[in-house]
C-alpha positions, 0 to 999 in steps of 0.5 A, a space after each residue: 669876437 673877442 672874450 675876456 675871462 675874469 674870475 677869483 683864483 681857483 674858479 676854474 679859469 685857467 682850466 677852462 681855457 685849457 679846454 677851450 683852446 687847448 693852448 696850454 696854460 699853466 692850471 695850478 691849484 694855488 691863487 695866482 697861477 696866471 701871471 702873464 695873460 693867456 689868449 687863445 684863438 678856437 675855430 667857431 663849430 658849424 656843420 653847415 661850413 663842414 657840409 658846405 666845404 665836403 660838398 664842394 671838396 673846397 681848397 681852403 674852409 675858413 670858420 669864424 673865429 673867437 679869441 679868448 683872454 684869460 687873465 689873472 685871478 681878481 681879489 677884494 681889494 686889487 684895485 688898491 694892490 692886494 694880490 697882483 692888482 688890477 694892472 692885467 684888466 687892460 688887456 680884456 678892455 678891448 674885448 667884446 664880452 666878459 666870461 666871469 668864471 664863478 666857483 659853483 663846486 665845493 672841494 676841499 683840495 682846491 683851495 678857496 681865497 675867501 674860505 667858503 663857496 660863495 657864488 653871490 659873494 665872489 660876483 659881487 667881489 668881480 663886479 666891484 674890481 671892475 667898477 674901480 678899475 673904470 673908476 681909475 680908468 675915467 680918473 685917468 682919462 679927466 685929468 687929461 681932459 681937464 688941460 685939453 678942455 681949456 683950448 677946445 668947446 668940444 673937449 669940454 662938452 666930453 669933460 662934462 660927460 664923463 664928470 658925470 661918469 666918474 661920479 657914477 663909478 664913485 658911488 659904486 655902479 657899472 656902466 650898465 646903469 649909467 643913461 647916456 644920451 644920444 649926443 654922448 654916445 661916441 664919447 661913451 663908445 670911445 671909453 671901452 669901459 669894463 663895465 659896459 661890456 655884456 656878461 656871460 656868467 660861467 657857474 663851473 659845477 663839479 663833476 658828478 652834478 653835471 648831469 642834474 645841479 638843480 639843487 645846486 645852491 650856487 648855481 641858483 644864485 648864479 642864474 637870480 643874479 644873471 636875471 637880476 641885471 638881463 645878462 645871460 649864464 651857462 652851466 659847465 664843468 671846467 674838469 669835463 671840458 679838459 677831458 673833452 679836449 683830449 678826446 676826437 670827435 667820435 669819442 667826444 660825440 659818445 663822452 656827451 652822450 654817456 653823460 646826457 649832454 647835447 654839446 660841450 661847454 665851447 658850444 655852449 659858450 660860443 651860442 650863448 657869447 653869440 646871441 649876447 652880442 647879437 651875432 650871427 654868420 653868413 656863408 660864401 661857398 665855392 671850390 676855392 674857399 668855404 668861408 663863415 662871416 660874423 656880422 651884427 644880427 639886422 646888417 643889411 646886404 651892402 655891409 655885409 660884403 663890406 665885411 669881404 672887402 670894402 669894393 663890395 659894399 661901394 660897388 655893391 650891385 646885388 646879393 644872390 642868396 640862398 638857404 645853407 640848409 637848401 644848397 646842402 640838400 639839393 647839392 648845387 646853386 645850379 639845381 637850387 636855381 633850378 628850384 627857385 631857392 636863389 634869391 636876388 636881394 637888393 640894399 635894403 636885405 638884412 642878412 639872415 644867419 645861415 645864408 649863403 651869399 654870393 655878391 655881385 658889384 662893379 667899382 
């Protein structure tokens, strides 16, 4: 899974992904301190995988993976220049989601592009730079279309199309909005538009509210505008997660707690990016590798293996299944067989999150 990180300057972006992936990007408190695109890799948390590696005292424990890209910071206006432009937005067009970072703290020190802390205004700016820069990508894309459309029906059909989209760019609306018909949904696919993807709206507070921001005018904002177009927001402290990076596990797990926290902004980030994607994570388990697969939520059984390998969706015979939380309770496929928690699944089982998988197939 990939997640792009957009946000105006000094939101909090780059500390954020400091924290997160720990990869050491410059964090600095004036705008434009990202030039170069920042990406990170951070391993996905899952209990049961560590259960699941212990147990089996595992050679190799593989979790799912997710890669964050932090751009630089967008402005009013970078469509057309102002600040470093938009020329940096093509390196989250392929990502899965968008994190848009909005500054929910007021400090004085920090300093603020636009004067004042606005979140419902600084969400506007964002979404309309994205939307102008779908506009130039599909203006872009038109003009090639034009010459190949002359030569080729099928390339003239697609040039209606996105005629059509470029026209819903130019009156100000995202992809989001935009209805496409079934016939039209590969050339859609293929566009990778900015404003197609889900959005988890990041409202970064100060520290001292994280334990209660309920009267936080910003982060109300924040959530009307996330319900407003069905996208999904999380609350955090970016400062709080760059003190969480720092600490091990033990101190991290007592950190949370002083603070009356259940789990990290990662946790929170990684969760909710799941359930926005609707993805989920099966297990395979042995003493060579312990390893987490992420698949769409309703993948059946012989796509599933597909995502081992290929052999094993073609050659796909069936899927021994089981319950993490029964093979970590009982300890073995032996005694969960024994119980009669295996289950032999054919094609047609979707794959639940949590199942521990072993395929069996024949090419």
């Amino acid at each position: 899974m990939n997640l792009g990180i957009v946000g105006l300057p000094n939101v909090g972006k780059s500390t954020l992904f400091n924290a997160i992936t720990q990869a050491g990007a410059l964090s600095a408190n004036y705008p434009f301190a990202t030039i170069e695109p920042n990406v990170g890799v951070v391993d996905v948390p899952d209990e049961r995988l560590d259960k699941l590696s212990e147990m089996y005292n595992t050679r190799s424990r593989v979790p799912a993976k997710i890669e964050f890209v932090d751009i630089a910071g967008l402005v009013a206006g970078a469509s057309k220049g102002e600040g470093l432009g938009n020329q940096f937005l093509a390196n989250i067009r392929e990502t899965d989601a968008i994190l848009q970072v909005v500054r929910c703290f007021e400090n004085d020190n920090i300093i603020n592009v636009n004067d004042s802390v606005n979140a419902e205004r600084d969400i506007d700016i964002i979404s309309t730079e994205l939307v102008l820069a779908d506009l130039e990508w599909i203006e872009k894309h038109n003009a090639k279309l034009v010459k190949q459309a002359k030569a080729d029906k099928t390339k003239a059909v697609e040039l209606e199309f996105t005629k059509r989209l470029e026209a819903h760019f130019a009156d100000g609306k995202s992809a989001r909005t935009f209805e496409v018909a079934e016939d039209e949904q590969e050339f859609y696919n293929e566009l990778s538009l900015l404003t197609a993807k889900p959005i988890l709206y990041v409202a970064n507070i100060s520290e001292d509210e994280i334990s209660d921001y309920s009267e936080n005018p910003h982060v109300k904002a924040v959530a009307k505008q996330a319900e407003n177009e069905n996208s999904a927001y999380i609350v955090i402290s970016a400062k709080i997660e760059e003190e969480i990076s720092t600490l091990d596990p033990e101190e991290k797990e007592m950190f949370l707690s002083e603070l009356g926290l259940e789990e990290s902004g990662l946790d929170k980030i990684i969760k909710s990016s799941y359930d926005l994607l609707g993805l989920i994570s099966y297990l395979t388990a042995g003493e060579d590798e312990c390893r987490a697969w992420t698949i769409t939520k309703g993948t059946k059984a012989p796509q599933a293996a597909g995502k081992i390998h290929t052999d094993f969706e073609r050659g796909f015979i069936r899927a021994e299944v089981v319950e993490s939380s029964h093979l970590i309770e009982e300890g073995s496929m032996a005694a969960c067989s024994a119980k009669g928690l295996v289950r032999s699944e054919g094609k047609e089982y979707v794959v639940k999150d949590g199942d521990v998988i072993l395929f069996r197939f024949n090419v």
